[in-house]
C-alpha positions, 0 to 999 in steps of 0.5 A: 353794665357798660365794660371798657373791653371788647365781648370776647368769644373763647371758642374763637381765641384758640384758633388764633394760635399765631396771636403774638405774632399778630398783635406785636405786629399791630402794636408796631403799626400804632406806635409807628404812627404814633411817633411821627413818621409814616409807616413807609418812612419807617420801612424804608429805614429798615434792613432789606432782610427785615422789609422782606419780612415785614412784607411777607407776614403782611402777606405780600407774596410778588416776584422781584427782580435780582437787586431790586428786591428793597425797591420792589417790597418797598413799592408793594408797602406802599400800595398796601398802604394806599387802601384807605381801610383800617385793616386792624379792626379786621381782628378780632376781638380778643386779639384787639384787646390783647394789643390795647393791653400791650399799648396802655397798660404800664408793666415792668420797665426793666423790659422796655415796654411802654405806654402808648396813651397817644393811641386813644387819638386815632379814631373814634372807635380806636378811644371808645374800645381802648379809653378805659384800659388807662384806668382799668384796674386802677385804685383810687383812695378817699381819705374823708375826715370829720373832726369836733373842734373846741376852741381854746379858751372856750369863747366860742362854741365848739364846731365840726371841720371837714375834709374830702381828699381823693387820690390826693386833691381836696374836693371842694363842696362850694358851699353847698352839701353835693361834691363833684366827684372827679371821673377819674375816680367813677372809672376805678375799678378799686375804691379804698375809702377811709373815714376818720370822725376825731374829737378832744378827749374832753367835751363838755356837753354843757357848750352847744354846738355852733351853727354848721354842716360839716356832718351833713357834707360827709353824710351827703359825700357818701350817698352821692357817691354811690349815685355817681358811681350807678350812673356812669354803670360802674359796679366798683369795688368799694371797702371802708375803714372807719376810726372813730376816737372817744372824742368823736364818738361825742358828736349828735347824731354821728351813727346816723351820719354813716348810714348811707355806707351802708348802700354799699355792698364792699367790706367795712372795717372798724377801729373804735378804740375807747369807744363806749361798747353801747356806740360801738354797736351804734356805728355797725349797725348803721353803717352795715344795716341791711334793709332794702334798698328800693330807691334807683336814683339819688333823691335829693337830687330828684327833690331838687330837680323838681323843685326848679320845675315848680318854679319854672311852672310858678312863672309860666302860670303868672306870665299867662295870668293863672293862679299860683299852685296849691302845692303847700303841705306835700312841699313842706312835707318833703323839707321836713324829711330833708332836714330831720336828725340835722339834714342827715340822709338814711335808708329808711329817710330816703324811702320816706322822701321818695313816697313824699316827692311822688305824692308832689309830683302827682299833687301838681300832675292833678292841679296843673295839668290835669285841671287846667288841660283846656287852658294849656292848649291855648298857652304858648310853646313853651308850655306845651314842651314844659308839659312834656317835659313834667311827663316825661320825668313823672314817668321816669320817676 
């Protein structure tokens, strides 16, 4: 797992027992860079005293001339300064880390610190090293609701409204069932995620419910979170609070809506007040079911990625006069795993779609490229880096 800190060696950092010194010394270097003046203009402005100092803890041990001991320092700075090398990447790692902590880190104001971000502009290696002590630490908090609205009076069906906040931006799914997680909250370290599922008190099941997906974007959110937070190598630490009222507990399906909660290995609380004891055991034990988890990638989006590919390979056969894929029955069956219980992914569904999609992708491995081998040869370029690319991602699969 990728860390934002340096690899520190402890043996190491106990024959540095000068460290503060060191590190407030780097720390003045990069802040005087950073407000604008050069190191030598800030130099100059100090006390003789503090230049003498200054230069022999740079380790700037030169005779001077009586009454010329600022000029002399100052010119030894100077030429110090004119070594293009970036001495502060001689230290060591634990004392860089300690510097980058002092820089970025917000602490106590009462005792003057402040928060350098501008560092993270120095170089390459400077924001690579330093970059996520920003967030580091950092707790991020989605607030996710799902509520059963029944329209009053009751001239249309009722239907279910939902809600995805994090950290206080309402996050849009632009009309599909995938929601853009903002980086911010993949670097955090802390995630608080609450869940609230609400509904009238009075619900009478004689009214069908309108056309929606409202419970299919929560359902979705949850399982692309986990994903989201894999790919970018985060190990996040995750908690839920889940409130369901009586009314909510009347919307289908909404056990299962919560499964993939359950890939989570974070604590989980619940507040299922009024709630029938029978659902109440219903809501733990999806969103706490312990099967194994066997599936390293997000397989909705696997499907979706393979699906494209069938398309770009249908167009390629018709513009070289091939006849379409027979790729009916494994392609359909993938749908119908897609949209059972409402489109809600679980576990066990996303095991069943996995085995699907490798049965579509070895169906059209066999027909197209294996069949037609000696055709594809004589096909164009395109086809040659598209066959490529299909084995490429069957391997990877």
């Amino acid at each position: 797992m990728h860390s934002p800190f340096l690899e520190t060696n402890a043996n190491k950092l106990a024959s540095y027992s000068q460290e503060s010194h060191v590190c407030s010394t780097a720390g003045f270097i990069a802040t005087t860079s950073i407000e604008g003046a050069s190191l030598c203009e800030r130099v100059y402005s100090l006390a003789p005293s503090k230049i003498t100092l200054f230069a022999r803890n740079r380790n700037l041990d030169l005779e001077v001339r009586p009454r010329q001991e600022r000029g002399c320092y100052l010119r030894a700075l100077i030429d110090a300064d004119n070594d293009a090398t970036f001495r502060f990447f001689d230290l060591p790692p634990e004392m860089r880390n300690n510097v980058y902590e002092h820089l970025l880190r917000l602490r106590d104001l009462n005792h003057g610190w402040r928060c350098y971000p501008e560092i993270l502009a120095t170089c390459k290696q400077a924001n690579r090293e330093a970059r996520e002590y920003l967030v580091t630490k950092k707790h991020s908090k989605i607030h996710i609701g799902l509520n059963l609205v029944v329209p009053d009076p009751l001239s249309r069906p009722p239907y279910l409204e939902q809600y995805i906040f994090a950290n206080g931006q309402q996050l849009n799914s632009k009309g599909g069932l995938t929601v853009q997680w903002p980086s911010v909250l993949l670097d955090s370290q802390h995630i608080d995620i609450s869940i609230a599922i609400q509904g009238p008190p009075v619900y009478h099941r004689r009214w069908p419910f309108g056309a929606h997906c409202a419970d299919i974007v929560v359902n979705r959110a949850m399982y692309d979170l986990y994903y989201a937070l894999q790919d970018v190598g985060r190990k996040a630490s995750v908690s839920f609070r889940i409130y369901v009222s009586p009314g909510g507990a009347k919307i289908p399906n909404f056990a299962l809506l919560l499964s993939p909660i359950a890939m989570f290995d974070g604590p989980k609380s619940f507040e299922l007040s009024k709630v029938h004891r029978r659902k109440r055991r219903a809501i733990k034990s999806s969103a706490t079911a312990k099967l194994e988890h066997s599936c390293n990638i997000n397989q909705v989006k696997r499907f979706l990625d393979v699906s494209k590919a069938i398309w770009e390979i249908g167009s390629l056969r018709s513009s070289v006069k091939l006849p379409h894929i027979q790729y009916d029955a494994c392609y359909e069956q993938c749908h119908r795993i897609l949209n059972e219980a409402g489109g809600l992914m679980t576990m066990a569904r996303e095991r069943r779609l996995s085995s699907a999609i490798d049965d579509l992708e070895a169906q059209i491995t066999n027909v197209y490229f294996a069949q037609h081998e000696a055709r594809i040869q004589q096909l164009a370029e395109q086809n040659r880096a598209l066959a490529k690319d299909w084995a490429k991602r069957v391997g990877s699969a």
